[in-house]
TORKOL-4160 file (C-alpha; in steps of 0.2 Angstrom, whole numbers, padded with zeros to 4 digits, m for minus):
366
<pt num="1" X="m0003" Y="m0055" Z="0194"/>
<pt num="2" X="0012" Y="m0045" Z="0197"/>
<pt num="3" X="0018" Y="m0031" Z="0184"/>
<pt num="4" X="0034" Y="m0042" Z="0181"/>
<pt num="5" X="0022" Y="m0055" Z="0177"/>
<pt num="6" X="0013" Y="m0044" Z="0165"/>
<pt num="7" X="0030" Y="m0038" Z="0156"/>
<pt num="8" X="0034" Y="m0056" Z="0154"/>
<pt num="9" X="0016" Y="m0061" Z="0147"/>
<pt num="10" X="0019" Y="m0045" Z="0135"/>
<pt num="11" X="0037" Y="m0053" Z="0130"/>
<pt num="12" X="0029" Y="m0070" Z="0126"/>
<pt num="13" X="0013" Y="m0061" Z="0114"/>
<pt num="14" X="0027" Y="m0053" Z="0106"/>
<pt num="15" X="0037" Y="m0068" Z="0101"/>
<pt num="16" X="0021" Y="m0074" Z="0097"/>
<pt num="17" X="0016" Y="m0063" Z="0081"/>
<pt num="18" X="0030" Y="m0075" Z="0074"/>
<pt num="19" X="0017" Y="m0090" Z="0076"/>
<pt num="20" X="0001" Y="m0080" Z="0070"/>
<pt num="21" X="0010" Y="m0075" Z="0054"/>
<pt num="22" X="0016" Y="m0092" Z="0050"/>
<pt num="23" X="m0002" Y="m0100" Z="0053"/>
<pt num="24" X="m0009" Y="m0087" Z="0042"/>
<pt num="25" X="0004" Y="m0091" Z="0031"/>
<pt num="26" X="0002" Y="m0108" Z="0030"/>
<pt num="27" X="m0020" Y="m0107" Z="0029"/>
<pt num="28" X="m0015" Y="m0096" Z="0012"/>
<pt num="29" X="m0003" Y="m0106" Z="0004"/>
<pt num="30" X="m0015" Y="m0120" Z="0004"/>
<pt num="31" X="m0028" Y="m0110" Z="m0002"/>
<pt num="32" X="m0041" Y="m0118" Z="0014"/>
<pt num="33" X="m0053" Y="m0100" Z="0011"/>
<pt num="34" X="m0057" Y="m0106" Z="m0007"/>
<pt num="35" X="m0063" Y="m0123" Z="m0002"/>
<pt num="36" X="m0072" Y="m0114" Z="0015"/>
<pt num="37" X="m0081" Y="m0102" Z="0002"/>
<pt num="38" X="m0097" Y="m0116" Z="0001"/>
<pt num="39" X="m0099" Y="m0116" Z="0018"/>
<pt num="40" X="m0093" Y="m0121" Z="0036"/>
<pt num="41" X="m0082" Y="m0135" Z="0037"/>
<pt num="42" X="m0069" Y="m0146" Z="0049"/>
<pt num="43" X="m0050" Y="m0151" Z="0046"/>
<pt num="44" X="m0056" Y="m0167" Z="0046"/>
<pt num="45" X="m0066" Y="m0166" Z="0029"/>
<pt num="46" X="m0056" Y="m0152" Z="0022"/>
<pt num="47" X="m0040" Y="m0161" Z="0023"/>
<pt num="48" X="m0047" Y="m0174" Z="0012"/>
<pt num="49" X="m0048" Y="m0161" Z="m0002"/>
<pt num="50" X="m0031" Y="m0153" Z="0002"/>
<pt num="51" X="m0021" Y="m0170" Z="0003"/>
<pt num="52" X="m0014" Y="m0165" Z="0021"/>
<pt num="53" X="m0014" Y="m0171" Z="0039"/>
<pt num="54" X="m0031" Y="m0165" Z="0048"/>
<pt num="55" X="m0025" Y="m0165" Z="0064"/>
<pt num="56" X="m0012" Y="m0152" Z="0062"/>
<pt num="57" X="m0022" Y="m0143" Z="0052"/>
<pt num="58" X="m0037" Y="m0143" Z="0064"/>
<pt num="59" X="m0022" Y="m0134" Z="0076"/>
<pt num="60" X="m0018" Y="m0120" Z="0064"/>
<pt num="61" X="m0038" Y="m0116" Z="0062"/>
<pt num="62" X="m0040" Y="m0117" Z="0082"/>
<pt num="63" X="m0025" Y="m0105" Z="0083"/>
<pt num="64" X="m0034" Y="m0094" Z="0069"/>
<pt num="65" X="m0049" Y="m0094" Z="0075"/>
<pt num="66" X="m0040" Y="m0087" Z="0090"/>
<pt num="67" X="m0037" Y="m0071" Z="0078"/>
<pt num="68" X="m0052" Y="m0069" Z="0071"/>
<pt num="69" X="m0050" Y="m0077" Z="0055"/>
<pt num="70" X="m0060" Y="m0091" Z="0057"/>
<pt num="71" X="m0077" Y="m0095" Z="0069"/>
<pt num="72" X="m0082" Y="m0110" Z="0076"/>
<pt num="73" X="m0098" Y="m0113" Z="0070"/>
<pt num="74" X="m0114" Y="m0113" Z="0084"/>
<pt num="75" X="m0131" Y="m0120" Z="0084"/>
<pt num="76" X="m0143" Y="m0115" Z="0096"/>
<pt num="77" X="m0129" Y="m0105" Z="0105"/>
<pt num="78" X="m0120" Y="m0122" Z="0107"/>
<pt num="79" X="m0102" Y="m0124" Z="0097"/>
<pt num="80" X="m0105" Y="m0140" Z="0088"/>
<pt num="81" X="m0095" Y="m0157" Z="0088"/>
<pt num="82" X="m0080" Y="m0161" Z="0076"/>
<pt num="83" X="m0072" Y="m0142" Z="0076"/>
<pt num="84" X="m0081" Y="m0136" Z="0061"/>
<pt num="85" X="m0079" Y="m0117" Z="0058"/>
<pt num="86" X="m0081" Y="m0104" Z="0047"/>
<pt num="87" X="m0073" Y="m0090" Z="0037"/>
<pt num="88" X="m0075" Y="m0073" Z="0044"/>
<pt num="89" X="m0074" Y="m0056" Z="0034"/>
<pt num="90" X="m0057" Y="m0056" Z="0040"/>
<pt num="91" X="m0054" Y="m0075" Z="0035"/>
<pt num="92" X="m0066" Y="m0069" Z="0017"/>
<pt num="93" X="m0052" Y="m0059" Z="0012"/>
<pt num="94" X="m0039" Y="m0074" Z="0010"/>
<pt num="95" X="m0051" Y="m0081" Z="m0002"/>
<pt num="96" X="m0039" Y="m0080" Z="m0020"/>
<pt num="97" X="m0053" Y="m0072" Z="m0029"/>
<pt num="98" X="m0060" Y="m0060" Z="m0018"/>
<pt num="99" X="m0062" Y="m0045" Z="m0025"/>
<pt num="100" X="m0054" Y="m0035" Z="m0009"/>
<pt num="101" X="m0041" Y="m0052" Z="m0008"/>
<pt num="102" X="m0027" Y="m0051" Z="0005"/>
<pt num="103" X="m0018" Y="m0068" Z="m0002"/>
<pt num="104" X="m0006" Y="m0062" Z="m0013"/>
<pt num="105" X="0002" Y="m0048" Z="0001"/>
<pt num="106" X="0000" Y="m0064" Z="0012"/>
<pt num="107" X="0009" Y="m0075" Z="m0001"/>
<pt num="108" X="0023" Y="m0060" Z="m0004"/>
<pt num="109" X="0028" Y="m0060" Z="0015"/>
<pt num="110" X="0032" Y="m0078" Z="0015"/>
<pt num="111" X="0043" Y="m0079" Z="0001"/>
<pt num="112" X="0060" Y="m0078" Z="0007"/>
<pt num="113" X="0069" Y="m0062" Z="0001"/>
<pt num="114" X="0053" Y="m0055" Z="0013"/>
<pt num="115" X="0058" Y="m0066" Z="0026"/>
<pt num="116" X="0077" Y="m0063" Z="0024"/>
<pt num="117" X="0073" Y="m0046" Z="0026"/>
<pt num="118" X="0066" Y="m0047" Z="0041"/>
<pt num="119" X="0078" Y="m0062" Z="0049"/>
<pt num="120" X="0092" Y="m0051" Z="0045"/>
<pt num="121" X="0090" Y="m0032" Z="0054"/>
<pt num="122" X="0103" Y="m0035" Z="0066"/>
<pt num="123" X="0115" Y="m0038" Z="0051"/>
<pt num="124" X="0106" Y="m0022" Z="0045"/>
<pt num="125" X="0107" Y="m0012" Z="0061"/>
<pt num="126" X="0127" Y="m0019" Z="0063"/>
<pt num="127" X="0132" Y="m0015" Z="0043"/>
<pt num="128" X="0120" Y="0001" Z="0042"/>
<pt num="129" X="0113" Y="m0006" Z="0028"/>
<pt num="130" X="0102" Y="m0020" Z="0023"/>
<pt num="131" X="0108" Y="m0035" Z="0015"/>
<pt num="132" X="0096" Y="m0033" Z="m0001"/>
<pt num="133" X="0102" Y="m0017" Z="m0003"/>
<pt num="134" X="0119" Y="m0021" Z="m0004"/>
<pt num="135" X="0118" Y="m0034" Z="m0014"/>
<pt num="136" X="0103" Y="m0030" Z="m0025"/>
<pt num="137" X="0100" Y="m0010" Z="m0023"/>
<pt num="138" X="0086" Y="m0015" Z="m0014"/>
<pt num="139" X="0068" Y="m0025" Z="m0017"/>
<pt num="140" X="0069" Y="m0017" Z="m0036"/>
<pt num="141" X="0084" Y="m0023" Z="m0041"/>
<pt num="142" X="0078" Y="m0041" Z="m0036"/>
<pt num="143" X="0061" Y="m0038" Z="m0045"/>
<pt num="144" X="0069" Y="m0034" Z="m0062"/>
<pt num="145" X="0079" Y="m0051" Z="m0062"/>
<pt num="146" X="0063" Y="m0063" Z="m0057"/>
<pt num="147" X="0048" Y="m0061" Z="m0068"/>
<pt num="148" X="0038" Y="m0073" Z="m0058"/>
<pt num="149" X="0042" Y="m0064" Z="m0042"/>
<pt num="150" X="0037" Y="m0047" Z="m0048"/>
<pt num="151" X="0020" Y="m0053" Z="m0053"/>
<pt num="152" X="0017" Y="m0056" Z="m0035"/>
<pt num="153" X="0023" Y="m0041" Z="m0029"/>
<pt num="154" X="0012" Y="m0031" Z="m0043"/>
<pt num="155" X="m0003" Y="m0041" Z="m0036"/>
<pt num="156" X="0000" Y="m0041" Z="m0017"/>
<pt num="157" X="0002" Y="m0019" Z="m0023"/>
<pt num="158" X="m0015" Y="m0021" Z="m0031"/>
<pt num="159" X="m0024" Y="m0028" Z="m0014"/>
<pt num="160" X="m0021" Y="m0013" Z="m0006"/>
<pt num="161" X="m0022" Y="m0001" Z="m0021"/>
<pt num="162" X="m0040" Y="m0004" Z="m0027"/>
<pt num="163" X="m0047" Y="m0001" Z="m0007"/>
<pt num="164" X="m0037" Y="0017" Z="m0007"/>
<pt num="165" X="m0041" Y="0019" Z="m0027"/>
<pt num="166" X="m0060" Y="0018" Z="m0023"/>
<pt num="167" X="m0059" Y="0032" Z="m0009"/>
<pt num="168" X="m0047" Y="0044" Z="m0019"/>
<pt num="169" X="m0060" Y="0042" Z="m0034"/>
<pt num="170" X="m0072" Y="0050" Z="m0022"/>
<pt num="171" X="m0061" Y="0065" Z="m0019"/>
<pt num="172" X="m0070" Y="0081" Z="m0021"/>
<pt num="173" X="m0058" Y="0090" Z="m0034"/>
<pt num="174" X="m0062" Y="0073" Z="m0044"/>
<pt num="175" X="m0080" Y="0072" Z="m0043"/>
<pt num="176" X="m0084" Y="0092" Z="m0044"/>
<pt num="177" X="m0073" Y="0091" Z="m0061"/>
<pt num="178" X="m0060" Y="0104" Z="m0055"/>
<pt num="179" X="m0048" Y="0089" Z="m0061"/>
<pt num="180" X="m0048" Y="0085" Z="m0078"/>
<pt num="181" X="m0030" Y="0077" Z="m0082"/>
<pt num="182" X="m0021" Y="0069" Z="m0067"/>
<pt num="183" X="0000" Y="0058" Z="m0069"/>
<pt num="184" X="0001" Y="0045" Z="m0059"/>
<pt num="185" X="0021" Y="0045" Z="m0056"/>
<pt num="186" X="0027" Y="0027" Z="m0051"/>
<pt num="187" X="0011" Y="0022" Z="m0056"/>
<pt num="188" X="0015" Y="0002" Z="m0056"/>
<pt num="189" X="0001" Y="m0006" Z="m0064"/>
<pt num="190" X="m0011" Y="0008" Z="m0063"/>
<pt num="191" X="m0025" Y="0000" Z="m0052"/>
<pt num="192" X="m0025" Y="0019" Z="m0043"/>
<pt num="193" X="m0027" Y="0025" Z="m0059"/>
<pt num="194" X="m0041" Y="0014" Z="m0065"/>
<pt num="195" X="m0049" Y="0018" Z="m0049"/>
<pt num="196" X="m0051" Y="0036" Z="m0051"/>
<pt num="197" X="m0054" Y="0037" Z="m0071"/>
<pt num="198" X="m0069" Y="0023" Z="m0070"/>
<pt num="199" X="m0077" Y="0033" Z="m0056"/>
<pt num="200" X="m0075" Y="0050" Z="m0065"/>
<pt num="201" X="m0078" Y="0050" Z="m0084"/>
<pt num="202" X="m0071" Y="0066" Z="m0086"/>
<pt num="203" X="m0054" Y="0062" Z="m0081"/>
<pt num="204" X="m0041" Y="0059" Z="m0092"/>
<pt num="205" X="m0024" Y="0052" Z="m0086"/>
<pt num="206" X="m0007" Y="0046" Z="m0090"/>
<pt num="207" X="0003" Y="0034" Z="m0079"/>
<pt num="208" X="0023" Y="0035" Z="m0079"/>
<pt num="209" X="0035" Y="0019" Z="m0074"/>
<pt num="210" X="0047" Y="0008" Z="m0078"/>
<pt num="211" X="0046" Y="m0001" Z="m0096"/>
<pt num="212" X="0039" Y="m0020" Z="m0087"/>
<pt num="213" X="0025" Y="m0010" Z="m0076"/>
<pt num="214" X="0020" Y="0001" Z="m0091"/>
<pt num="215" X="0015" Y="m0009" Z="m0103"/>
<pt num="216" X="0007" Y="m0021" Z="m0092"/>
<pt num="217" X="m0003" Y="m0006" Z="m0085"/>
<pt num="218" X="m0005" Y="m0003" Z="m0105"/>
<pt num="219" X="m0014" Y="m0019" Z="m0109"/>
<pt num="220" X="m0024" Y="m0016" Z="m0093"/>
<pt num="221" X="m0031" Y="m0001" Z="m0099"/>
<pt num="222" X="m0035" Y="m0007" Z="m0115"/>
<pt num="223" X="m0045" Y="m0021" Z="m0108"/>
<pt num="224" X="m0055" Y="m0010" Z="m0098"/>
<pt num="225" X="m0059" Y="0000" Z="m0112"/>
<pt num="226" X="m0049" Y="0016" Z="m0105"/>
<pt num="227" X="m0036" Y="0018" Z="m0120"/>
<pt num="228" X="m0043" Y="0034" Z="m0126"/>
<pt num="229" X="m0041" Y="0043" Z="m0107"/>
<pt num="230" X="m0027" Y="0033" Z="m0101"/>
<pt num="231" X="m0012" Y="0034" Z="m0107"/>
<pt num="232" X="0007" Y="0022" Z="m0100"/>
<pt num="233" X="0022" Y="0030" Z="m0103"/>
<pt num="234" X="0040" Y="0020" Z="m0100"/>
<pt num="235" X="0052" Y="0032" Z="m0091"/>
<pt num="236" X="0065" Y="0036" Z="m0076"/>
<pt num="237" X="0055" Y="0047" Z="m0065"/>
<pt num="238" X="0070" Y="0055" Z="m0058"/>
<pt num="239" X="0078" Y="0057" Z="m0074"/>
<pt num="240" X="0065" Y="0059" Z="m0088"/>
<pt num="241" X="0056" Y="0074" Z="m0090"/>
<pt num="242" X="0038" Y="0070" Z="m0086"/>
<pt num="243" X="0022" Y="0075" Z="m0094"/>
<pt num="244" X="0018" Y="0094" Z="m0092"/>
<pt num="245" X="0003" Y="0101" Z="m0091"/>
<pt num="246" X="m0007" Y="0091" Z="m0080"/>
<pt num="247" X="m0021" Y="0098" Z="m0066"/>
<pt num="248" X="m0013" Y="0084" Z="m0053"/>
<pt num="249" X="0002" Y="0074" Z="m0052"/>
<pt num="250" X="0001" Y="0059" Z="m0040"/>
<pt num="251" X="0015" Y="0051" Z="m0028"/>
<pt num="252" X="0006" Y="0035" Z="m0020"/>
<pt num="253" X="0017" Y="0025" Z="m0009"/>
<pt num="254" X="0033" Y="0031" Z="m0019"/>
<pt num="255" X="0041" Y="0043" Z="m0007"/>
<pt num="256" X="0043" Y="0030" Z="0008"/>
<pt num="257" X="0055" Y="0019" Z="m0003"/>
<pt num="258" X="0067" Y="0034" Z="m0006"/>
<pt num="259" X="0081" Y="0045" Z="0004"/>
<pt num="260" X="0078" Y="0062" Z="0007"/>
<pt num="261" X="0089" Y="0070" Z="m0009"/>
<pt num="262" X="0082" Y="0057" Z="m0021"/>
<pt num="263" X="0063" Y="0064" Z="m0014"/>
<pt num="264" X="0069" Y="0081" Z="m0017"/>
<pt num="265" X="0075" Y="0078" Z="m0034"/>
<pt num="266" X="0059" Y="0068" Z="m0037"/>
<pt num="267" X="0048" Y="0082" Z="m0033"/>
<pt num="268" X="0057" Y="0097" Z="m0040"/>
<pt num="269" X="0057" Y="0090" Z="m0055"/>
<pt num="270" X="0037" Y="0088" Z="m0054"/>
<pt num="271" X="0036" Y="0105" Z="m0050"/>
<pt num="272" X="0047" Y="0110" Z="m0064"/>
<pt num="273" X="0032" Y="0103" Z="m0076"/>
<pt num="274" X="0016" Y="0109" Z="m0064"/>
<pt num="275" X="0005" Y="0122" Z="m0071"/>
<pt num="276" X="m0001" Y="0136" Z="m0060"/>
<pt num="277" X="m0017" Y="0128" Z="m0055"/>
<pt num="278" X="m0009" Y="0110" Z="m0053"/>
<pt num="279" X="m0009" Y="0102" Z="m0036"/>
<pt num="280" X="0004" Y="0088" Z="m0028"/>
<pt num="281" X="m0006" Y="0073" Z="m0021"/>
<pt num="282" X="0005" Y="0061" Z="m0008"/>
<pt num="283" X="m0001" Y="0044" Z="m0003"/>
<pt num="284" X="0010" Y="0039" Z="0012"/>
<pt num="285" X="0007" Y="0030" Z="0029"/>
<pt num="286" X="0013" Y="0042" Z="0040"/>
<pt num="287" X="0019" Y="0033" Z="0056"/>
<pt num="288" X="0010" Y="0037" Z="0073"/>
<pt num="289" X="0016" Y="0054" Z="0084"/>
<pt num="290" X="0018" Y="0044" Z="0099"/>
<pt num="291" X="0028" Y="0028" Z="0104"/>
<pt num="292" X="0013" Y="0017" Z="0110"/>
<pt num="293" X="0001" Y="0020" Z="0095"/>
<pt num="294" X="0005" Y="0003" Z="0085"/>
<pt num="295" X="m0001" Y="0003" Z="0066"/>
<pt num="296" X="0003" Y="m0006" Z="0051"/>
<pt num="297" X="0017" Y="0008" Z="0047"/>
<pt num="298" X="0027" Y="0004" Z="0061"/>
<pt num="299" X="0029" Y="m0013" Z="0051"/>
<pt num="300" X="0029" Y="m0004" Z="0036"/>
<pt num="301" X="0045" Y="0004" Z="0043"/>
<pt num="302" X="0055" Y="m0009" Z="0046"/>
<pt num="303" X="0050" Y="m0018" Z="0030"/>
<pt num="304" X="0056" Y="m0003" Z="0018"/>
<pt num="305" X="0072" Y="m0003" Z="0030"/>
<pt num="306" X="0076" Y="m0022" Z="0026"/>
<pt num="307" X="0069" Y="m0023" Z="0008"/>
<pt num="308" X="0074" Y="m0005" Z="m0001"/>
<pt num="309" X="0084" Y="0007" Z="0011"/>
<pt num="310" X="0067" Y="0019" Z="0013"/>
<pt num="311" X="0057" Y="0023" Z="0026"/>
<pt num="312" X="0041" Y="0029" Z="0032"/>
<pt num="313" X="0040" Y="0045" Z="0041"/>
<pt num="314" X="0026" Y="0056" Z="0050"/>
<pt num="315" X="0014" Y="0067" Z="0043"/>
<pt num="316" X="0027" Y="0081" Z="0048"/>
<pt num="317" X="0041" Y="0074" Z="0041"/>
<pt num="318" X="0032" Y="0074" Z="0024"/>
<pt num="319" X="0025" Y="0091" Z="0023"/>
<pt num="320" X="0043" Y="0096" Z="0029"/>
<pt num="321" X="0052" Y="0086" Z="0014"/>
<pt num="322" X="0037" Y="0093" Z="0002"/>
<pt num="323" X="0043" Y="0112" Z="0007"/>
<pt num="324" X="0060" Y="0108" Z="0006"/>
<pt num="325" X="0056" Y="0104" Z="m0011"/>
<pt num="326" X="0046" Y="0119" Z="m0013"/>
<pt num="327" X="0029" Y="0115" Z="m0010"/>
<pt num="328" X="0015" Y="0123" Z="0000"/>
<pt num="329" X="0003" Y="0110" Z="0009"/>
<pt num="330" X="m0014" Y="0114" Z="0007"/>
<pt num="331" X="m0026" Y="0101" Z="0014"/>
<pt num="332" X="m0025" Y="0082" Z="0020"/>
<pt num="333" X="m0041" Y="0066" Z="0018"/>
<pt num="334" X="m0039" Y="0050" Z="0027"/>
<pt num="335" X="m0039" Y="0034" Z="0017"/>
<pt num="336" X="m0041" Y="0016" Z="0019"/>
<pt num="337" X="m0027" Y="0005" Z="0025"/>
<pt num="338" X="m0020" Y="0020" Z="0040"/>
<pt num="339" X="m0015" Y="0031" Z="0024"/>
<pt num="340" X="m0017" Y="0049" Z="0020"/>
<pt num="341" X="m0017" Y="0058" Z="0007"/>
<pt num="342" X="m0008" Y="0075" Z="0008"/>
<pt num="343" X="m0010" Y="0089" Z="m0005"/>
<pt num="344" X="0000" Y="0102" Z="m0009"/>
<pt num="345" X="0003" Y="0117" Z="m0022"/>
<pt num="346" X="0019" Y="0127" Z="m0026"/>
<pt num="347" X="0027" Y="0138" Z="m0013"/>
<pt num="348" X="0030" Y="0152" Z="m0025"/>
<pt num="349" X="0012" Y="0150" Z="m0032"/>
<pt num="350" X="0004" Y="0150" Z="m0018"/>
<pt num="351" X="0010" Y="0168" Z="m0011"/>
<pt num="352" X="0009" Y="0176" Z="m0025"/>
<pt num="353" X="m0011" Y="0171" Z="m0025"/>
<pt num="354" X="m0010" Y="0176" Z="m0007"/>
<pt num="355" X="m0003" Y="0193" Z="m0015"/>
<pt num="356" X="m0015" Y="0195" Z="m0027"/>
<pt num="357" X="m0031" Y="0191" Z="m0017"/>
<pt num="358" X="m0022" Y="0206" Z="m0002"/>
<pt num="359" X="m0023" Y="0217" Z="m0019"/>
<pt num="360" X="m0041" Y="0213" Z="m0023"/>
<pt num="361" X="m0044" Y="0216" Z="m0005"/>
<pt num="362" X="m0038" Y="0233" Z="m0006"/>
<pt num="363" X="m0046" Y="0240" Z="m0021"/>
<pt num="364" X="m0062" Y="0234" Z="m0015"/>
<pt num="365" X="m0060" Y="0241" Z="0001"/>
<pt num="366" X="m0054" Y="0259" Z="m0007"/>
């Protein structure tokens, strides 16, 4: 094969994801993993159930099967007749009530103001802007005017959340007790917070977001018996002051949706109500150093520039905004789904600890 041949295969796989996306699609909006969750089946018997045409639904399983979502089943080695496969851990996470379940992000990305997005960057990349920005001020804006379609989004943000809430819950600071009280700003419906406050009895917590977010993520602390740690508070985190006081204030996936100056004012004014001992936790998917090193920010990217007018950046370009700001970085942990969580403390705390320990030095030493 020639490398002009390769470059044109690489063209062809590219144009492709447009297929795979739309067969997963497809597989989730008919719900095929719940009715796969007995066992292995075949498009023939599962399209009786499903009130569709087998044969191209037995196309769309051959092609997802090509992906790893399904498996065609074997016995004795041998792949048996009549196509029959199975879900795999992959294809598990499309069932609906899975506790780790992809559907609802799946769902999300098919509904059209996700697709328009998307369909329209070369508008975006000729007008500088993107369409649902201009129209709507972005994916929000749209959110607040379609209750039905915000309940999606708050569910397709709790697949993900739960995975990354389980590892920050682990957190040393958490475990150890050196945090006690932690605000979750731009909190949605607090699954993050959930997370953390289940795993450490200790903590208390208060989440802080828009009226609709915050009194859903209310009644969900109330049903999960957490009323007495967990508190919701309805606010404008730019222009609201926020609760003081606390030993950690977190930023999960906030900072991405936001340009530079509304970032800045976002973190100063967290740092005008930080305590000296108070820490800055950032949950962001930092996007890869080098060209070639593909991840789900990269799609992330370009989502955030058709849906809100944000953007994810490196690992640099966060710490850089978080000094801007006035922050310190301190320490970094890896997280579920390509994320990392970044820590930082107050620039002007931090040196004058750094003064006071070369003190201590000093006398010890004469």
């Amino acid at each position: 094969m020639t490398s002009t041949d390769q470059a044109a295969k690489a063209v062809r796989q590219i144009i492709g994801g447009v297929s795979a996306f739309e067969a997963l699609y497809t597989f989730a909006a008919l719900k095929v993993a719940d009715y796969m969750v007995p066992g292995p089946r075949t498009a023939a018997d599962l399209s009786h159930d499903l009130g569709v045409s087998a044969s191209p639904l037995g196309r769309i399983m051959r092609y997802l099967a090509g992906l790893g979502v399904l498996r065609r089943v074997q016995v004795d080695g041998v792949i048996t007749d009549g196509d029959m496969y199975e879900l795999t851990l992959v294809g598990e996470l499309l069932i609906t009530h899975h506790p780790d379940s992809q559907w609802p992000m799946v769902i999300m990305r098919g509904l059209k103001p996700w697709r328009d997005a998307l369909a329209d960057l070369s508008t975006t990349v000729r007008r500088g802007a993107a369409p649902m920005v201009l129209e709507h001020g972005g994916i929000y804006g749209l959110l607040q005017q379609e209750p039905e379609l915000r309940a999606l989004f708050d569910a397709a943000m709790e697949s993900g959340a739960r995975q990354v809430g389980s590892a920050l819950a682990s957190q040393p600071e958490l475990t150890r007790g050196a945090i006690k009280t932690i605000v979750d700003v731009a909190g949605g419906t607090g699954t993050m917070l959930r997370a953390i406050t289940h795993a450490n009895p200790h903590v208390k917590g208060v989440l802080v977001d828009l009226p609709e977010s915050a009194g859903r993520a209310a009644r969900l602390f109330a049903t999960e018996n957490l009323a007495t740690r967990v508190q919701a508070r309805a606010a404008d985190i730019f222009s609201s002051p926020l609760p003081a006081g606390a030993d950690a204030y977190l930023l999960s996936r906030v900072i991405h949706n936001h340009p530079r100056d509304r970032v800045l004012d976002l973190m100063r004014n967290i740092a005008h109500v930080m305590p000296n001992h108070s820490e800055l936790w950032v949950i962001e998917t930092p996007l890869p150093e080098q060209d070639r090193q593909m991840g789900l920010a990269l799609d992330l990217d370009l989502v955030m520039l058709g849906l809100a007018g944000g953007r994810e950046r490196t690992e640099e370009e966060y710490r850089a905004l978080a000094k801007s700001a006035g922050f310190q970085f301190i320490r970094r942990a890896t997280l579920p789904l390509d994320m990392v969580l970044m820590v930082f403390t107050r620039a002007d705390l931090a040196r004058n600890m750094a003064r006071r320990r070369r003190l201590d030095t000093q006398v010890v030493t004469r």
